[in-house]
TORPAGU-658380 format. One record per residue (C-alpha): residue in three letters; x, y, z. Coordinates in steps of 0.1 Angstrom, whole numbers, plus 2048, in hexadecimal, padded with zeros to 3 digits. Layout:
TORPAGU-658380
alaXYZ;...
***
This chain:
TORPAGU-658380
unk7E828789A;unk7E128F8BE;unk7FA29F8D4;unk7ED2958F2;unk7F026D8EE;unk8082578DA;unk7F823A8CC;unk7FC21A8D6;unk80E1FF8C6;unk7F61E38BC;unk8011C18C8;unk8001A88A8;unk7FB17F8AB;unk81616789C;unk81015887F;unk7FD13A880;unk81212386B;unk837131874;unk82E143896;unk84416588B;unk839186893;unk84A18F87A;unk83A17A862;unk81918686A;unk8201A9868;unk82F1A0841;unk80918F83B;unk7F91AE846;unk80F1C482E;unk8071AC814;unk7E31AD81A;unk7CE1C0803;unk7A11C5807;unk7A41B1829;unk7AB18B818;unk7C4186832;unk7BF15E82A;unk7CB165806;unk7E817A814;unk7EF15D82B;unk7F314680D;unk80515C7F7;unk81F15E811;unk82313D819;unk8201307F6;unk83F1487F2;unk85113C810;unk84D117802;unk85E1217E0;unk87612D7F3;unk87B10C806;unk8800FC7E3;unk89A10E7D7;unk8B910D7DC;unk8C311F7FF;unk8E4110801;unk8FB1327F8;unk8E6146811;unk8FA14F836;unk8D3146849;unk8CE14B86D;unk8CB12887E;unk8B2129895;unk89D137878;unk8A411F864;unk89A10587D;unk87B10E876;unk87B10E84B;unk894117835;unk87A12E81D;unk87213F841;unk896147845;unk89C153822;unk87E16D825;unk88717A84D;unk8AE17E839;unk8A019081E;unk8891A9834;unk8A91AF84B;unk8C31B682B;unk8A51CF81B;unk8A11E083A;unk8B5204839;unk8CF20F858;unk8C923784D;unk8AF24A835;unk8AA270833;unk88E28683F;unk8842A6830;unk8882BF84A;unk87F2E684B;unk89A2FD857;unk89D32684E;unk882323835;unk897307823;unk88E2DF822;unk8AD2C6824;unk8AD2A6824;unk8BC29A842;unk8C8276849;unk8BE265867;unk8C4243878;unk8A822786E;unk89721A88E;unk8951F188C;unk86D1F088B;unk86D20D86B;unk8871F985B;unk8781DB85D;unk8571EA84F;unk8651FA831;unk87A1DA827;unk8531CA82C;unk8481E6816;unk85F1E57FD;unk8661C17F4;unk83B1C17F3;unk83C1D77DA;unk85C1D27CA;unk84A1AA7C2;unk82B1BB7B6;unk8411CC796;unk8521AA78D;unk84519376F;unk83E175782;unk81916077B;unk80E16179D;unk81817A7BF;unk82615B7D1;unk8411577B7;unk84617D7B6;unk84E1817D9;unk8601637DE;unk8781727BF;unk87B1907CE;unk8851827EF;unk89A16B7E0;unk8AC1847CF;unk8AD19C7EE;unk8BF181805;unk8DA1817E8;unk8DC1A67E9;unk8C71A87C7;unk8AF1B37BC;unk8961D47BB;unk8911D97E1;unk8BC1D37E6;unk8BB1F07CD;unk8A02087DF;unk8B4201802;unk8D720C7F1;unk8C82287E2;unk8B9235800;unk8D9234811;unk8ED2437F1;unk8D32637F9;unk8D725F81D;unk900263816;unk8FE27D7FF;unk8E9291818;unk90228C834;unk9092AD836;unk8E62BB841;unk8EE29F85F;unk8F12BD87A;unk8CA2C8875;unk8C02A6885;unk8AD2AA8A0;
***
């Protein structure tokens, strides 16, 4: 890593279908050997199963769902994986602690990606569509294996609270 630069942010396009930045990103993640057409239709074949199932018990965003209910269901679930805090290993006096920091909004909206991605890989759906709709799904209900990873993270992140004075 350089120390004279930082690097730069790389602008993304919208989705085509949706036009959500945050959409596209999720396509990237789910990308794997450069088929980003496949990973485009994984994700939209997911977001339709989600637009047939029942999304009636789900508090969704209204101008997002505007736009499609499935759409509205997966943004939900990526916001409610996301974590607030997480811990970071820190060396102090020849010691490592685990120190819990605050979560910025772009890293917790990159692990959520990251987690429900492979949290729908591990289930025992046919087909990756129906995986990650499940999982998201399950993650707008507060369900599910990525729910689980974001509590636990915060359970470590409060047991930690003590080491909170080494943040810097």
């Amino acid at each position: 890593m350089s120390r004279r630069h930082s690097a730069k942010k790389r602008e993304i396009l919208p989705d085509p279908r949706f036009g959500d930045l945050v959409l596209s990103k999720f396509i990237n993640i789910i990308m794997t050997r450069g088929k980003k057409s496949v990973a485009e239709s994984i994700v939209y074949d997911a977001i339709a199963m989600l637009d047939k199932k029942a999304a009636n018990d789900l508090d969704l965003n209204p101008d997002a769902a505007k736009k499609s209910q499935g759409l509205a269901i997966m943004l939900l679930a990526l916001k409610k994986i996301g974590p607030q805090i997480e811990v970071k290993s820190r060396r102090v006096g020849g010691a490592n602690y685990q120190v819990p920091i605050e979560v910025k909004a772009d890293r917790a909206i990159a692990l959520a990606m990251r987690w429900l991605r492979d949290y729908a890989r591990g289930r025992g759906e046919n087909t990756m569509a129906e995986r990650l709709a499940a999982e998201a799904y399950e993650a707008a209900n507060d369900r599910g294996a990525a729910i689980k990873k974001r509590d636990d993270t915060h359970k470590m992140a409060e047991a930690n609270r003590a080491f909170a004075h080494y943040r810097f």
